[in-house]
C-alpha positions in Angstrom: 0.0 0.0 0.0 1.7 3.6 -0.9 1.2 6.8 1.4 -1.3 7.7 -0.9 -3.4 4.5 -0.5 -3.2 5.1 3.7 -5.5 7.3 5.0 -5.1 10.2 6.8 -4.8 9.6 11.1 -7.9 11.1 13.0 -7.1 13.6 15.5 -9.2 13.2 18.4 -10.3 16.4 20.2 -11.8 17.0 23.5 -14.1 20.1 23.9 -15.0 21.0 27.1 -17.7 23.3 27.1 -20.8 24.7 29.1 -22.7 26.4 26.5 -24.6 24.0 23.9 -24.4 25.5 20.9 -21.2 26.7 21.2 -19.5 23.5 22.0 -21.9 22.2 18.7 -20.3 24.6 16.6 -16.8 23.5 17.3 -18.0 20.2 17.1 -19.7 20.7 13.8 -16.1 22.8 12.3 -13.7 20.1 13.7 -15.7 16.8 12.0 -15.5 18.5 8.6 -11.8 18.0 9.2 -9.3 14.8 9.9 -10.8 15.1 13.8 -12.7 13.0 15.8 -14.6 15.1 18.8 -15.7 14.2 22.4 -17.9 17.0 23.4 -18.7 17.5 27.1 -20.4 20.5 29.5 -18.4 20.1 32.2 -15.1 20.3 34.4 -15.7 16.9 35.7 -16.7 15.4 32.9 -13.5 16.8 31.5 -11.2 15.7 33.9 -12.9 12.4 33.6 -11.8 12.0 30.1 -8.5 13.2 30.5 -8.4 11.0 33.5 -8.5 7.9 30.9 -6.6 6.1 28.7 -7.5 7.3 25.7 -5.9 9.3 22.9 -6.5 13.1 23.3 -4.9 15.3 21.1 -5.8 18.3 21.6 -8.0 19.6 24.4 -10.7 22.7 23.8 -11.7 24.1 27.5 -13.4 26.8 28.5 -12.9 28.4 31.8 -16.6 29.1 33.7 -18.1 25.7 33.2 -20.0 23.8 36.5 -18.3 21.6 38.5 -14.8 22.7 37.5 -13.4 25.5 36.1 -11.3 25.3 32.8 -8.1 26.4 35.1 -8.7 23.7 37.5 -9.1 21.2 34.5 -6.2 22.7 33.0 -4.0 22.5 36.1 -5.2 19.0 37.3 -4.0 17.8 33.5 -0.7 19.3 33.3 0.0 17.0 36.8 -1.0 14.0 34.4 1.8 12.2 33.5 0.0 11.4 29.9 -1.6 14.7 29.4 1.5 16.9 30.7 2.3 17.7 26.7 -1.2 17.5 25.3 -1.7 20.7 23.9 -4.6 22.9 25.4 -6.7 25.9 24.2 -8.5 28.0 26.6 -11.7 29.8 25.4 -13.5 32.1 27.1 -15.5 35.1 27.5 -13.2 35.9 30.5 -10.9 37.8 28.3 -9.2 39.9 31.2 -5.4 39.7 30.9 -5.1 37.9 34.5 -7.3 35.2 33.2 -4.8 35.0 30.1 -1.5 35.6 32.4 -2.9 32.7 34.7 -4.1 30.2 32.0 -0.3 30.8 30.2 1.2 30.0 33.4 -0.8 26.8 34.3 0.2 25.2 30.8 -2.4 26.8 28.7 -1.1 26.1 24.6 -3.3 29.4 23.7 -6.1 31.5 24.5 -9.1 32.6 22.9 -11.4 34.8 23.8 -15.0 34.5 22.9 -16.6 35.7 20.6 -13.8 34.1 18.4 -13.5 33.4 15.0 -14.0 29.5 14.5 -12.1 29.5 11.1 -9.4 31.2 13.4 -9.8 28.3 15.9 -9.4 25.4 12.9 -6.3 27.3 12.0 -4.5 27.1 15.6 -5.8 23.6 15.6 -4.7 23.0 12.5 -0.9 24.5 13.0 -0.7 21.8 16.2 -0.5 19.3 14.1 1.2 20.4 11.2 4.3 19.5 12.8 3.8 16.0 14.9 1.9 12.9 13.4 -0.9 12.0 15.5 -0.3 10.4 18.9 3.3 12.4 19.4 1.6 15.4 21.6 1.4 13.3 24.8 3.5 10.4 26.3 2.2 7.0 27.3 0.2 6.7 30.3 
């Protein structure tokens, strides 16, 4: 079978995300792509899949959801010994620059602030992996 014969790897994605439709949206922008999404409304729910085994390649969090915040998620996951490369963006209408300043400083990848551009958003996705095959943004569990 040549390299063009082999298809292309799925990305999977995580998007952690209170508000419905917004977390839809990504959804919807990231499946027209090479990526695979797990949508969830919550910081437990978020920590609980980045608590498993699973591949994650890239993580999507937002910073007010219930249970726990996107900072705490963020946080908790950089202490993971397979999540501590996983790449992370934080969106979130909390565009203050101590919100920024703290999410940079906890591990954060980048930061959006909503209302944000989600062609913008498939870019920075996009760039991630532009320059590791899939699976080489976190280490074994």
């Amino acid at each position: 079978m040549s390299d063009a014969d082999t298809p292309a790897a799925v990305r999977r994605v995580l998007v952690a995300d209170d508000e419905p439709h917004i977390g839809r949206i990504i959804q919807m922008k990231l499946e027209q792509g090479p990526y695979e999404v797990t949508l969830v409304a919550d910081g437990r729910a978020a920590l609980e899949e980045l608590k498993g085994p699973q591949p994650i390649d890239v993580v999507l969090l937002d910073i007010m959801m219930p249970h726990a915040s996107g900072l705490e998620v963020l946080g908790e996951a950089r202490a993971m010994e397979h999540r501590r490369h996983t790449p992370i963006i934080i969106l979130t209408a909390k565009g203050q620059d101590a919100d920024r300043r703290q999410a940079l400083e906890l591990g954060a990848t980048d930061f959006f602030t909503k209302p944000f551009s989600p062609k913008k958003l498939m870019e920075r996705v996009d760039q991630l992996f532009a320059a590791a095959p899939a699976g080489e943004a976190e280490a074994a569990p």
